[in-house]
FIKETOR-991445 format. One record per atom (N, C-alpha, C, O): x negated, y, z negated; atom name. Coordinates in nm, 3 decimals, always signed. Example, Ala and Ser with C-alpha at 12.3 -4.5 7.8 and 13.67 -1.06 7.14 Angstrom:
2
<east->-1.319	north->-0.569	up->-0.780	atom->N>
<east->-1.230	north->-0.450	up->-0.780	atom->CA>
<east->-1.320	north->-0.330	up->-0.780	atom->C>
<east->-1.424	north->-0.332	up->-0.846	atom->O>
<east->-1.285	north->-0.225	up->-0.708	atom->N>
<east->-1.367	north->-0.106	up->-0.714	atom->CA>
<east->-1.290	north->+0.003	up->-0.787	atom->C>
<east->-1.341	north->+0.114	up->-0.804	atom->O>
% end
This chain:
120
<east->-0.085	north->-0.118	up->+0.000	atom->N>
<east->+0.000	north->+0.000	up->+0.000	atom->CA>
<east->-0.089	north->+0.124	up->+0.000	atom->C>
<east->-0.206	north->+0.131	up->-0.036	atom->O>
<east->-0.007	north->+0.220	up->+0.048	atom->N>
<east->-0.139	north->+0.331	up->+0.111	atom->CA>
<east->-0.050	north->+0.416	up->+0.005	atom->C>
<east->+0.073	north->+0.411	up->+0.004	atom->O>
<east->-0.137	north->+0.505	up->-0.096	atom->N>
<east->-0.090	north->+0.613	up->-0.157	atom->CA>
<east->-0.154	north->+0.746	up->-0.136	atom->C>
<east->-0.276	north->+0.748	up->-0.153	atom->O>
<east->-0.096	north->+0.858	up->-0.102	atom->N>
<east->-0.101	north->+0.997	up->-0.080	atom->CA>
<east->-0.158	north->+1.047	up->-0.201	atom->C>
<east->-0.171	north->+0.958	up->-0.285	atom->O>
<east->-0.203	north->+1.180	up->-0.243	atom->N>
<east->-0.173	north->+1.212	up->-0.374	atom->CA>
<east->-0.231	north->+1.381	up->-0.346	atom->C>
<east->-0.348	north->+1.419	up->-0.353	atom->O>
<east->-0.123	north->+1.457	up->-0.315	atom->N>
<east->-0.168	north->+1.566	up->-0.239	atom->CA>
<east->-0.272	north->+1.655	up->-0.380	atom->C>
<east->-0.278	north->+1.620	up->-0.498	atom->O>
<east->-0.351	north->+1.786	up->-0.305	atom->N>
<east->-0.447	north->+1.894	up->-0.451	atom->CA>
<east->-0.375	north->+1.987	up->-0.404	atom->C>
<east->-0.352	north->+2.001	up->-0.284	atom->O>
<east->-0.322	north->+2.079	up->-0.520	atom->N>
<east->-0.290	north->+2.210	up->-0.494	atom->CA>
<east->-0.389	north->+2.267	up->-0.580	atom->C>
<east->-0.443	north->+2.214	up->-0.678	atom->O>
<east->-0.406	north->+2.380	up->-0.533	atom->N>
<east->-0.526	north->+2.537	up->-0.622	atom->CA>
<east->-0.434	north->+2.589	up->-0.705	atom->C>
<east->-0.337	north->+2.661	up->-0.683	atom->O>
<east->-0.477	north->+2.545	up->-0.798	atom->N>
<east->-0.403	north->+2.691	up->-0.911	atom->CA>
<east->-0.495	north->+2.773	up->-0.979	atom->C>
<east->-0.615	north->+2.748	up->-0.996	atom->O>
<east->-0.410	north->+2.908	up->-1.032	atom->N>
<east->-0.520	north->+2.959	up->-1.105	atom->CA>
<east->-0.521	north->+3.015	up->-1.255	atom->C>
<east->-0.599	north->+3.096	up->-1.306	atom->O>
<east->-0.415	north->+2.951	up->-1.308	atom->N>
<east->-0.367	north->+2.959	up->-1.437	atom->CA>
<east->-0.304	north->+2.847	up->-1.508	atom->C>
<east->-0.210	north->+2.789	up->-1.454	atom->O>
<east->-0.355	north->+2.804	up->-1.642	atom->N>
<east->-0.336	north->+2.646	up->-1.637	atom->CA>
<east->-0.211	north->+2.671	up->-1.695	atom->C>
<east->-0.126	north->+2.585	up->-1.675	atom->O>
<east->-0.182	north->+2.763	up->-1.759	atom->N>
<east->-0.073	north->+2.803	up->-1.867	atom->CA>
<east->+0.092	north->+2.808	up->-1.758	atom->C>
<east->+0.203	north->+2.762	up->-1.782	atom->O>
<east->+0.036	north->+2.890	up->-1.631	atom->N>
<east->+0.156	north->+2.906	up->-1.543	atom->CA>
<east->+0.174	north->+2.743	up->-1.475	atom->C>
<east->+0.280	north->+2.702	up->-1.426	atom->O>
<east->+0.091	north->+2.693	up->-1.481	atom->N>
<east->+0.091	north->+2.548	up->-1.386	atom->CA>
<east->+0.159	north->+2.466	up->-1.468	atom->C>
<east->+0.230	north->+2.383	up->-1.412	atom->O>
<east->+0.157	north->+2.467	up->-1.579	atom->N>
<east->+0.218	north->+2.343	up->-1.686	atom->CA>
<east->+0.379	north->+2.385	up->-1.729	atom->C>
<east->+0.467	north->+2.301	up->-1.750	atom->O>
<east->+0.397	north->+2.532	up->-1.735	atom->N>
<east->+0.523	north->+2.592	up->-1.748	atom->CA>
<east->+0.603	north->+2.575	up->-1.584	atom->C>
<east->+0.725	north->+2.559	up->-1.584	atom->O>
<east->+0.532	north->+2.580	up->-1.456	atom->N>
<east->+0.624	north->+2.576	up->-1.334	atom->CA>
<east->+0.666	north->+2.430	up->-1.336	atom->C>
<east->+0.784	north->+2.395	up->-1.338	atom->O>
<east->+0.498	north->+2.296	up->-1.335	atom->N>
<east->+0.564	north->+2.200	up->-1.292	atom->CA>
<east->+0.575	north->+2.080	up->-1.450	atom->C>
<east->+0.623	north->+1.969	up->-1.427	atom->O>
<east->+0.554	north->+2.095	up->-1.521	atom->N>
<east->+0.583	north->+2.035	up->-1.682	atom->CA>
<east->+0.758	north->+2.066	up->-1.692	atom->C>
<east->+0.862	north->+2.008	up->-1.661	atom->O>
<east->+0.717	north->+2.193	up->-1.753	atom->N>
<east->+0.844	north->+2.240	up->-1.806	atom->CA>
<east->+0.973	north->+2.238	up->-1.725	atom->C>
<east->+1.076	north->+2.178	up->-1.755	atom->O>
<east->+0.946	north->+2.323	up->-1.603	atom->N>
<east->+1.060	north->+2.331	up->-1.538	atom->CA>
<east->+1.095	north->+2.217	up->-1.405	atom->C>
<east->+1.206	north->+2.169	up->-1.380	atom->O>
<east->+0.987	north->+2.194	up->-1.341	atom->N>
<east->+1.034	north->+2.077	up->-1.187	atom->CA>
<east->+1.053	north->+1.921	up->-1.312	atom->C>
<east->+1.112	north->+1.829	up->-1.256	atom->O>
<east->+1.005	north->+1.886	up->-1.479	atom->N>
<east->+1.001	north->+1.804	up->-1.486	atom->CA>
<east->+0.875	north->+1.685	up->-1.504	atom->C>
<east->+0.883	north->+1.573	up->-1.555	atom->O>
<east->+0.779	north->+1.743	up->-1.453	atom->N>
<east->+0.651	north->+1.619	up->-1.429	atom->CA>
<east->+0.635	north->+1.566	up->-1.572	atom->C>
<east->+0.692	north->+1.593	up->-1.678	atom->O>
<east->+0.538	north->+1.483	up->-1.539	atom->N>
<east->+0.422	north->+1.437	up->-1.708	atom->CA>
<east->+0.320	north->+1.538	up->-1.682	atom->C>
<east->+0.301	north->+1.604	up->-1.579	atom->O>
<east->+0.264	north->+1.540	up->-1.782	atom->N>
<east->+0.075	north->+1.522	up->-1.788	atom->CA>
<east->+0.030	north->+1.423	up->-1.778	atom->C>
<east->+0.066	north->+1.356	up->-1.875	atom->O>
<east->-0.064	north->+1.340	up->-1.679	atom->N>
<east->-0.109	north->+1.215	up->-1.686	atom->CA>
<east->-0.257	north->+1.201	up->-1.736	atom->C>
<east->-0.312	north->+1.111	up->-1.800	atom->O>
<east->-0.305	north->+1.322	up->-1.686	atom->N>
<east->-0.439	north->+1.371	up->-1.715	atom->CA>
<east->-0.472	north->+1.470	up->-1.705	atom->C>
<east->-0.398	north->+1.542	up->-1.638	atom->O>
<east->-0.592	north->+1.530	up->-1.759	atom->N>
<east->-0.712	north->+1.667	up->-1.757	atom->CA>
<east->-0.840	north->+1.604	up->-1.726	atom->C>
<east->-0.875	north->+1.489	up->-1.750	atom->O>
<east->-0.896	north->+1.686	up->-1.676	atom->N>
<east->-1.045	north->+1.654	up->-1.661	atom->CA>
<east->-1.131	north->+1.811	up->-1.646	atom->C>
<east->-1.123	north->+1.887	up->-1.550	atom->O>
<east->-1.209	north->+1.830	up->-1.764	atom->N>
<east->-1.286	north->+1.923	up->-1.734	atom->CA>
<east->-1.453	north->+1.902	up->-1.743	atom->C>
<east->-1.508	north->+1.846	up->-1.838	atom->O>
<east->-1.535	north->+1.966	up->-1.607	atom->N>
<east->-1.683	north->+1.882	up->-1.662	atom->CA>
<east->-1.766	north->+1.944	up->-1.796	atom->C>
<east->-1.861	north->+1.894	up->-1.856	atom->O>
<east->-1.700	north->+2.065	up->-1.817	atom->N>
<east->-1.713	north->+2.116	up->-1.987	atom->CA>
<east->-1.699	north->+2.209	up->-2.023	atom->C>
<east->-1.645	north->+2.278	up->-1.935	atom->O>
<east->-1.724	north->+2.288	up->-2.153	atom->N>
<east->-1.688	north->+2.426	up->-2.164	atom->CA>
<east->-1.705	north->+2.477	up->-2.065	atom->C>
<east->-1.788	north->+2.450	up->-1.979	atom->O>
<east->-1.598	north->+2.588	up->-2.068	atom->N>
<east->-1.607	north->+2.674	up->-1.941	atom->CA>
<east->-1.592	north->+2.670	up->-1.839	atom->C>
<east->-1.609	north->+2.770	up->-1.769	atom->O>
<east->-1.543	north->+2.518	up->-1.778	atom->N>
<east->-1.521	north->+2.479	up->-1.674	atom->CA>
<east->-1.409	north->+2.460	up->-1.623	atom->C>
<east->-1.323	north->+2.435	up->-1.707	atom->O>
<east->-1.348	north->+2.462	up->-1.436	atom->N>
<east->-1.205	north->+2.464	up->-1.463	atom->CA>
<east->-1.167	north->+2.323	up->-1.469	atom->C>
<east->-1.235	north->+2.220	up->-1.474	atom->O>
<east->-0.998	north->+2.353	up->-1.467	atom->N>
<east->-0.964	north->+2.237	up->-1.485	atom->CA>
<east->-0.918	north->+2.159	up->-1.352	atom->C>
<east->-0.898	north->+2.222	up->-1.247	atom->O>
<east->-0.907	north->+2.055	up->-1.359	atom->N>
<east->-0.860	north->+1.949	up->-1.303	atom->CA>
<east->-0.778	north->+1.818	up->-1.356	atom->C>
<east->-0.819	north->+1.731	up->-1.432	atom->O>
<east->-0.623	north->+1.832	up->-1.280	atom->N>
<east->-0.516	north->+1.726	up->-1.382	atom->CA>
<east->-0.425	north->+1.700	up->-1.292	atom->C>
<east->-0.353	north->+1.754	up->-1.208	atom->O>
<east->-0.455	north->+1.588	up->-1.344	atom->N>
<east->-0.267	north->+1.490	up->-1.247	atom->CA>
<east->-0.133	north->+1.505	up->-1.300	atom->C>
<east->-0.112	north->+1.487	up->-1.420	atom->O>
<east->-0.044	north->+1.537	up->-1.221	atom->N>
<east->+0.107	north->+1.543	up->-1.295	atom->CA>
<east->+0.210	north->+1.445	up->-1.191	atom->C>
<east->+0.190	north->+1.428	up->-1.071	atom->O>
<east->+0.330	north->+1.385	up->-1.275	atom->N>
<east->+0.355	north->+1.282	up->-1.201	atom->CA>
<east->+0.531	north->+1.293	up->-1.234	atom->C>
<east->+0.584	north->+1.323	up->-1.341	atom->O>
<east->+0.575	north->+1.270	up->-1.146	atom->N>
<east->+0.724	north->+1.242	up->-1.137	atom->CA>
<east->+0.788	north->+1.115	up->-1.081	atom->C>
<east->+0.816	north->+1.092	up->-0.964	atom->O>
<east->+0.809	north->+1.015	up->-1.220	atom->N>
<east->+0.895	north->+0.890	up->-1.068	atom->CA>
<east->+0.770	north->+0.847	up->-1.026	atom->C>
<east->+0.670	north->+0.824	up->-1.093	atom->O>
<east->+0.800	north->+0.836	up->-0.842	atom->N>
<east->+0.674	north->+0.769	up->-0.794	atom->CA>
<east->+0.583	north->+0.891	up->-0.747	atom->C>
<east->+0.478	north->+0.855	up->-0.693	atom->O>
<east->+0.604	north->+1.032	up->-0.758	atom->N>
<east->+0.515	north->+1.156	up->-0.707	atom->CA>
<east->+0.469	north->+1.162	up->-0.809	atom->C>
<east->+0.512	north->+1.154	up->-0.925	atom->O>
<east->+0.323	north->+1.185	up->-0.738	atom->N>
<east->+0.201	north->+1.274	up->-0.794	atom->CA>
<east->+0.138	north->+1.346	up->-0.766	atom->C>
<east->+0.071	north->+1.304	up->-0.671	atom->O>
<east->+0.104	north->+1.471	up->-0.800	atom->N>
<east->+0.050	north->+1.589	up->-0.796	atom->CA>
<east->-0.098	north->+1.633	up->-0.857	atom->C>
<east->-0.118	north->+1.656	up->-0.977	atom->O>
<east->-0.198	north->+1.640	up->-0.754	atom->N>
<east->-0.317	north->+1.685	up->-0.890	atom->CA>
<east->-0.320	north->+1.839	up->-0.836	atom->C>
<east->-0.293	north->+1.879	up->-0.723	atom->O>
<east->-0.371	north->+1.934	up->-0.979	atom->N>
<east->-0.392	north->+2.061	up->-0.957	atom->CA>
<east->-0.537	north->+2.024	up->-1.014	atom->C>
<east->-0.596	north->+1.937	up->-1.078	atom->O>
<east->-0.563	north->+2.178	up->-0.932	atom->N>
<east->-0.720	north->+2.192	up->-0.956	atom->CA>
<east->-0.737	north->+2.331	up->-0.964	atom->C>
<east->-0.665	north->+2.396	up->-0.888	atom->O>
<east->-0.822	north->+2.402	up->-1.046	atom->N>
<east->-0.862	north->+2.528	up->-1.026	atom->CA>
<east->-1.011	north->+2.514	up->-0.954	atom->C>
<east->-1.062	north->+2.623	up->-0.930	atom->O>
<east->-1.064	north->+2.436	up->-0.928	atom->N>
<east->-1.223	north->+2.447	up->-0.842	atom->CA>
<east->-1.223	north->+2.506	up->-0.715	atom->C>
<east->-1.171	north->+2.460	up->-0.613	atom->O>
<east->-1.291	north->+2.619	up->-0.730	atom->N>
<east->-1.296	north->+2.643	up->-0.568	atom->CA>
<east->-1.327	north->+2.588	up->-0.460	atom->C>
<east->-1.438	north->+2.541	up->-0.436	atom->O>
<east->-1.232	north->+2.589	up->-0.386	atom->N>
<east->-1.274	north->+2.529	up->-0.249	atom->CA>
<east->-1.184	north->+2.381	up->-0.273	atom->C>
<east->-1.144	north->+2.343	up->-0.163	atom->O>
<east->-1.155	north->+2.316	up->-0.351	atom->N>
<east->-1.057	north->+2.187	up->-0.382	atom->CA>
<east->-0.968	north->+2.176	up->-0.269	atom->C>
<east->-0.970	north->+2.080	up->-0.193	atom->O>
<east->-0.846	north->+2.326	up->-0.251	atom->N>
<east->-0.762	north->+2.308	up->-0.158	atom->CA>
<east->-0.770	north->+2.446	up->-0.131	atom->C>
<east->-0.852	north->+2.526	up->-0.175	atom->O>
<east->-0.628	north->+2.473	up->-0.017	atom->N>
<east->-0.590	north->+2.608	up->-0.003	atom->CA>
<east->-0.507	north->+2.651	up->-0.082	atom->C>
<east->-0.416	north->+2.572	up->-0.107	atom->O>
<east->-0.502	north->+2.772	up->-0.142	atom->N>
<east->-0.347	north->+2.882	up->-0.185	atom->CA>
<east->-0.236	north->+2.824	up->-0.084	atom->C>
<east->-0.255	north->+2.819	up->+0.038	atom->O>
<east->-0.138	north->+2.787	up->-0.138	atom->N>
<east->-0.046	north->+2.841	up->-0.011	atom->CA>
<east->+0.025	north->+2.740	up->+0.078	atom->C>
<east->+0.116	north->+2.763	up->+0.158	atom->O>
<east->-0.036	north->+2.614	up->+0.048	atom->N>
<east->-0.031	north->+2.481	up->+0.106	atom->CA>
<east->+0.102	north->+2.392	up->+0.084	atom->C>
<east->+0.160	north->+2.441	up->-0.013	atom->O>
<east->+0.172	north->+2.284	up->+0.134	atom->N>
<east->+0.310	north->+2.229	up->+0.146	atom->CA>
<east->+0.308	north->+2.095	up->+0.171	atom->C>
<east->+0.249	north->+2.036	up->+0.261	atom->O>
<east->+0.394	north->+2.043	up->+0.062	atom->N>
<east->+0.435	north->+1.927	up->+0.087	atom->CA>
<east->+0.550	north->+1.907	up->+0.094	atom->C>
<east->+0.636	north->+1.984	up->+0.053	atom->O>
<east->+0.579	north->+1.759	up->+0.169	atom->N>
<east->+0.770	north->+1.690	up->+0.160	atom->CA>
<east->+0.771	north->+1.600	up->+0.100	atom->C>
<east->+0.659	north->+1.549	up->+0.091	atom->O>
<east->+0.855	north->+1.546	up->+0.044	atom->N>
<east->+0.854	north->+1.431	up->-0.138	atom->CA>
<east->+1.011	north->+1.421	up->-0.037	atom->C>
<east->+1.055	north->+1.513	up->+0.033	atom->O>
<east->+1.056	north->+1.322	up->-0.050	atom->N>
<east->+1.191	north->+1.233	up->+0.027	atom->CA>
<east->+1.250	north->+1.236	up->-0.128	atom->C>
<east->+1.181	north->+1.173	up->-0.208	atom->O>
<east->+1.344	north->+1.286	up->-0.168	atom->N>
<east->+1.412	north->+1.286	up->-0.323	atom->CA>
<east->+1.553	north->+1.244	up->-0.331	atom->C>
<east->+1.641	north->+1.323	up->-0.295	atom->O>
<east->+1.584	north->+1.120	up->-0.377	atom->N>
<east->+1.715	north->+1.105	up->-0.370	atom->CA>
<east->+1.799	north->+1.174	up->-0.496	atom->C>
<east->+1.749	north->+1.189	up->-0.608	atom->O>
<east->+1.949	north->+1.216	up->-0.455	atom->N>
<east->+1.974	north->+1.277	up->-0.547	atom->CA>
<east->+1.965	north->+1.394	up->-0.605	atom->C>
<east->+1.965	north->+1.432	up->-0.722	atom->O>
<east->+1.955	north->+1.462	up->-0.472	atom->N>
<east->+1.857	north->+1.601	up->-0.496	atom->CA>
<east->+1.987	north->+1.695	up->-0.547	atom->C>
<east->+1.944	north->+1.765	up->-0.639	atom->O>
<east->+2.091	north->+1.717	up->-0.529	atom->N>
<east->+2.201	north->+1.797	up->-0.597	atom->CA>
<east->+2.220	north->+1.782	up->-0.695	atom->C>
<east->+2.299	north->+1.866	up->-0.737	atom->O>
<east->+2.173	north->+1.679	up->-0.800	atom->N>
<east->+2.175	north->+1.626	up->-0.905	atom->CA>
<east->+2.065	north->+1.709	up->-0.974	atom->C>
<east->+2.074	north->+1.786	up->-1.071	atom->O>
<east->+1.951	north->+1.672	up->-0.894	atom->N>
<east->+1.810	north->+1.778	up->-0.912	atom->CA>
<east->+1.802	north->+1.919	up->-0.927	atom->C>
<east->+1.733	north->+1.966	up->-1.018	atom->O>
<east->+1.861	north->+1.990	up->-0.852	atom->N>
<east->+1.910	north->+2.119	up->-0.834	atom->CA>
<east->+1.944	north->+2.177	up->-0.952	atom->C>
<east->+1.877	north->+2.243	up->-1.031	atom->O>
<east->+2.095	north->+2.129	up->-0.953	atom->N>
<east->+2.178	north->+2.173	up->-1.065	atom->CA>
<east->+2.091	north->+2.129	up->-1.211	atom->C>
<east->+2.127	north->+2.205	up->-1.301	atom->O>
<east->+2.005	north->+2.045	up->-1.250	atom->N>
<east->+1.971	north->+2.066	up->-1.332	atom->CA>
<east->+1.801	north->+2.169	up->-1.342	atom->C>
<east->+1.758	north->+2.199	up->-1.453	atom->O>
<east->+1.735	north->+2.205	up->-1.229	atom->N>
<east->+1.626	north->+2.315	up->-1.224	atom->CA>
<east->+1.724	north->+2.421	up->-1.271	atom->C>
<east->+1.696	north->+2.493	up->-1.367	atom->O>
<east->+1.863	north->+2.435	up->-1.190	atom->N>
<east->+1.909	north->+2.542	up->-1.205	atom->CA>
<east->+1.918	north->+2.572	up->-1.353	atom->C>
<east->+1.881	north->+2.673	up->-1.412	atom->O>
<east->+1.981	north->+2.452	up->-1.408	atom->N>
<east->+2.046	north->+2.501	up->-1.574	atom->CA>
<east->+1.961	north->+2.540	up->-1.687	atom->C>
<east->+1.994	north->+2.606	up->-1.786	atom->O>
<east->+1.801	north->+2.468	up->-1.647	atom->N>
<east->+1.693	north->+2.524	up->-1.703	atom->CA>
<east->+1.661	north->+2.683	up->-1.731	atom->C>
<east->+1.596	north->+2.732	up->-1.823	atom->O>
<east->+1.732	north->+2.750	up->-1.618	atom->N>
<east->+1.732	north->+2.898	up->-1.598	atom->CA>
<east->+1.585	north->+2.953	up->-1.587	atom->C>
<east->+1.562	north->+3.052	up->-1.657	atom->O>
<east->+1.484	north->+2.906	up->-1.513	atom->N>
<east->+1.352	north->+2.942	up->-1.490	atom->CA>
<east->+1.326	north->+3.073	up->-1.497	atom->C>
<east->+1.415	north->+3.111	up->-1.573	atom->O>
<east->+1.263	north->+3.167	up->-1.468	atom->N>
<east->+1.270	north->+3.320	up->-1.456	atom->CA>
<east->+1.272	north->+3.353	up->-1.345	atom->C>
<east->+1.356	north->+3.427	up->-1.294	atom->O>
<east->+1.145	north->+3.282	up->-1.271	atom->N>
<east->+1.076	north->+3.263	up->-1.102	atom->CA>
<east->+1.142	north->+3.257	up->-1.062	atom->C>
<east->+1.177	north->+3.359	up->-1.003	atom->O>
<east->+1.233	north->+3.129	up->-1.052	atom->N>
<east->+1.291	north->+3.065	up->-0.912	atom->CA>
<east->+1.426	north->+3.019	up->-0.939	atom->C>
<east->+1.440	north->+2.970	up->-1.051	atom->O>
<east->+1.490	north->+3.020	up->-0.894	atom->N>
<east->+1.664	north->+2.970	up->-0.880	atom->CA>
<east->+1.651	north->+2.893	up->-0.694	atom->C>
<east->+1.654	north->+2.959	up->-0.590	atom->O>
<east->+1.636	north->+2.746	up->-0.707	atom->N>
<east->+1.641	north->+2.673	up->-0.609	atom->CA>
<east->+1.803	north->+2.664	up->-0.612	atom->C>
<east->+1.885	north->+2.657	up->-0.704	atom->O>
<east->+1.818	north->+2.668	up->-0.422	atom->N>
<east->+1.944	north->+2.621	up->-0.362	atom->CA>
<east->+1.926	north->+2.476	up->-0.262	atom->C>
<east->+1.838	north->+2.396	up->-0.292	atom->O>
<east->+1.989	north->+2.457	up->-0.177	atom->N>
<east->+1.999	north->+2.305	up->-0.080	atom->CA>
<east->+2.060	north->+2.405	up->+0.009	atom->C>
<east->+2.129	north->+2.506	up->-0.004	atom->O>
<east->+2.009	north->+2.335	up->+0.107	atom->N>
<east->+2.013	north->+2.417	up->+0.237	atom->CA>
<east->+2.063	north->+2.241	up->+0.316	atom->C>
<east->+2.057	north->+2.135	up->+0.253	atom->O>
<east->+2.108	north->+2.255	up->+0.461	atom->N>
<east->+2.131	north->+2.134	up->+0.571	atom->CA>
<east->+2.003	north->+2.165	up->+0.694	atom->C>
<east->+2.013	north->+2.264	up->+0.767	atom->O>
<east->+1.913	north->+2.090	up->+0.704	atom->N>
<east->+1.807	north->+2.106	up->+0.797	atom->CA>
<east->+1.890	north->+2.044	up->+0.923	atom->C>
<east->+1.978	north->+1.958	up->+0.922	atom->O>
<east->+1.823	north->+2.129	up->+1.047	atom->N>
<east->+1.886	north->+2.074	up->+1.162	atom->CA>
<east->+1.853	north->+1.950	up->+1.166	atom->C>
<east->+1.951	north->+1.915	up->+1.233	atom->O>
<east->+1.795	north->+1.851	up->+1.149	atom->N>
<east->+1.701	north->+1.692	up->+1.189	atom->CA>
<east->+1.806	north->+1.642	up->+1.076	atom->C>
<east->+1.817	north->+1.520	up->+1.065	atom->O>
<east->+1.854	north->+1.693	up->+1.023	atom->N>
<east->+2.013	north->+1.592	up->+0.932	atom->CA>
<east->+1.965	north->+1.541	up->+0.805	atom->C>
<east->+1.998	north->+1.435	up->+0.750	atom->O>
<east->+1.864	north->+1.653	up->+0.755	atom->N>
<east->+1.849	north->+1.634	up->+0.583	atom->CA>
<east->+1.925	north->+1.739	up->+0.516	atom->C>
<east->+1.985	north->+1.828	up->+0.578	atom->O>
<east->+1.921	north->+1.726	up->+0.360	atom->N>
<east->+1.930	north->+1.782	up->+0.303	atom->CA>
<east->+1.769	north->+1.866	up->+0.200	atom->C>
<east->+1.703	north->+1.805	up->+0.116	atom->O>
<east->+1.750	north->+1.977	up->+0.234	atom->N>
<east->+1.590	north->+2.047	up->+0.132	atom->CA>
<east->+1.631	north->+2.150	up->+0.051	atom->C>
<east->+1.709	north->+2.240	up->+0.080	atom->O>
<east->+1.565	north->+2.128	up->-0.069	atom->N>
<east->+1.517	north->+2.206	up->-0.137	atom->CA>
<east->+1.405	north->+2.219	up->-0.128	atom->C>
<east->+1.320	north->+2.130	up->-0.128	atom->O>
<east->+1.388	north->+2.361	up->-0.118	atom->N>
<east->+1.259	north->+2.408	up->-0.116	atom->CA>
<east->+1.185	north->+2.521	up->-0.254	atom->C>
<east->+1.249	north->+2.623	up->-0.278	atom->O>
<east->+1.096	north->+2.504	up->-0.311	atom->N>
<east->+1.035	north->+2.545	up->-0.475	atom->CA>
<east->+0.880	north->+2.628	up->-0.396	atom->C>
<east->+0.803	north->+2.595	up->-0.306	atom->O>
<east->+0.886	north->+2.694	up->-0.447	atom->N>
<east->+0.713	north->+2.769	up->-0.425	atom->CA>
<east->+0.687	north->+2.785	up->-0.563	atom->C>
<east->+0.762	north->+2.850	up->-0.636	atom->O>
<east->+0.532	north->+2.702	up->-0.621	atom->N>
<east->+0.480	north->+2.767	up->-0.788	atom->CA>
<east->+0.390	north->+2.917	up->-0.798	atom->C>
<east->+0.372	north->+3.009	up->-0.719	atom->O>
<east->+0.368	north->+2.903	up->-0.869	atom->N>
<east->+0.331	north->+3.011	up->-0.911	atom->CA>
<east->+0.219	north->+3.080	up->-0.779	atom->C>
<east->+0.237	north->+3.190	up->-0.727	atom->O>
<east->+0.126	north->+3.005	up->-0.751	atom->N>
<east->+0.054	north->+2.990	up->-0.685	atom->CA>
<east->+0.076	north->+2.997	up->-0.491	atom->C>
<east->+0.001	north->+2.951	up->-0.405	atom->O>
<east->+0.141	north->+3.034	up->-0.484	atom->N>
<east->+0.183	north->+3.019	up->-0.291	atom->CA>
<east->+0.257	north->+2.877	up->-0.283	atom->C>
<east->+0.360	north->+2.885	up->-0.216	atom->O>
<east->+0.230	north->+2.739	up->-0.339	atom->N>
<east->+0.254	north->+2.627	up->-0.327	atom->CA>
<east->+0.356	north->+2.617	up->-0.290	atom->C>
<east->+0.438	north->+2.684	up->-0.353	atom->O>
<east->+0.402	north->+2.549	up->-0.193	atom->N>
<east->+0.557	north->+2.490	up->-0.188	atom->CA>
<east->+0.576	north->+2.332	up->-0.155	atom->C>
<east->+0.507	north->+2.252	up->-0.091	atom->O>
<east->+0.667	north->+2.322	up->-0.207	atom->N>
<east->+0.727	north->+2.176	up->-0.246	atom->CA>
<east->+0.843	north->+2.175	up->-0.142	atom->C>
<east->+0.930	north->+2.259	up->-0.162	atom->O>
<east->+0.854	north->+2.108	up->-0.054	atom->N>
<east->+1.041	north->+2.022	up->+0.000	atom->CA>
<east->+1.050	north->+1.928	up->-0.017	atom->C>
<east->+0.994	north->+1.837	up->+0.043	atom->O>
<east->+1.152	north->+1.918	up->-0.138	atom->N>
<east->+1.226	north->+1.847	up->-0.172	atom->CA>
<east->+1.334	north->+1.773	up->-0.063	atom->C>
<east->+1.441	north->+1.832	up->-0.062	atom->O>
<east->+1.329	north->+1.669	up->+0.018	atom->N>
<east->+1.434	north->+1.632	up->+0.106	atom->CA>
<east->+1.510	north->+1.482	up->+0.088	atom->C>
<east->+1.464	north->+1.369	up->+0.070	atom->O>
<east->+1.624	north->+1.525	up->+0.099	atom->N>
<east->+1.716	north->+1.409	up->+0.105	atom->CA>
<east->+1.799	north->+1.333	up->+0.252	atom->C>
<east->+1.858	north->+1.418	up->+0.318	atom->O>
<east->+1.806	north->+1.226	up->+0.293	atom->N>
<east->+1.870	north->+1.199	up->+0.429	atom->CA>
<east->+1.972	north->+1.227	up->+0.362	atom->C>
<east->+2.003	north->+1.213	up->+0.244	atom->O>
<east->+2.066	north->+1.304	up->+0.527	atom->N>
<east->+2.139	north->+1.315	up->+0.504	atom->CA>
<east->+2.244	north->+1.166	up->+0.529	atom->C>
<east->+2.225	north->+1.107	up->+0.635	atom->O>
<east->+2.346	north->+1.113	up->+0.437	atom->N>
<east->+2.443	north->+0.974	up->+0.462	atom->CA>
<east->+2.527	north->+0.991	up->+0.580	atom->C>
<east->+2.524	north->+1.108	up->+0.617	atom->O>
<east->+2.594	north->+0.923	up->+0.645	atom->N>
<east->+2.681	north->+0.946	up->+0.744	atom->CA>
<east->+2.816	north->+0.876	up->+0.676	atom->C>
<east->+2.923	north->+0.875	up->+0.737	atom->O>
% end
């Protein structure tokens, strides 16, 4: 089995754990720092997604996008929504190709689509 495991750049560990901890939901699975003073690097995980952030330069780009296939995503929604984030208030949109996305940007440029097939 072939696993993905996309890097996003962040640059605040405090905003990174409050966008995707607190509010999308993840774990902490890990930290890794090579020592004082150094940045960080950590996996966060949802279900079967996983996410590593990194503050090291050069790791990834600002600004960068992924698609995560999410079943149940109105279910998902309504509860980001009830969280009442400050940032972001996600909606569901109908993509022409016959999904359903949510789409999340963190703190950082990052964006996430969230997509569901659409059933017939």
């Amino acid at each position: 089995m072939n696993i993905i495991t996309p890097v996003f750049r962040i640059f605040d560990v405090t905003k990174a754990k409050e966008f995707y901890i607190d509010w999308l939901g993840f774990s902490q699975d890990w930290e890794h720092r090579f020592g004082e003073n150094f940045p960080l690097y950590m996996s966060v995980s949802k279900e079967a997604i996983t996410i590593h952030l990194s503050e090291h330069h050069g790791d990834a780009c600002p600004g960068s996008k992924i698609m995560i296939n999410y079943p149940n995503l109105q279910e998902y929604c309504n509860l980001l929504n009830a969280k009442d984030y400050r940032y972001f208030k996600p909606s569901i949109y109908e993509a022409h190709w016959g999904s359903y996305i949510m789409e999340v940007t963190d703190p950082f440029g990052n964006k996430i689509m969230f997509s569901e097939p659409k059933t017939t």
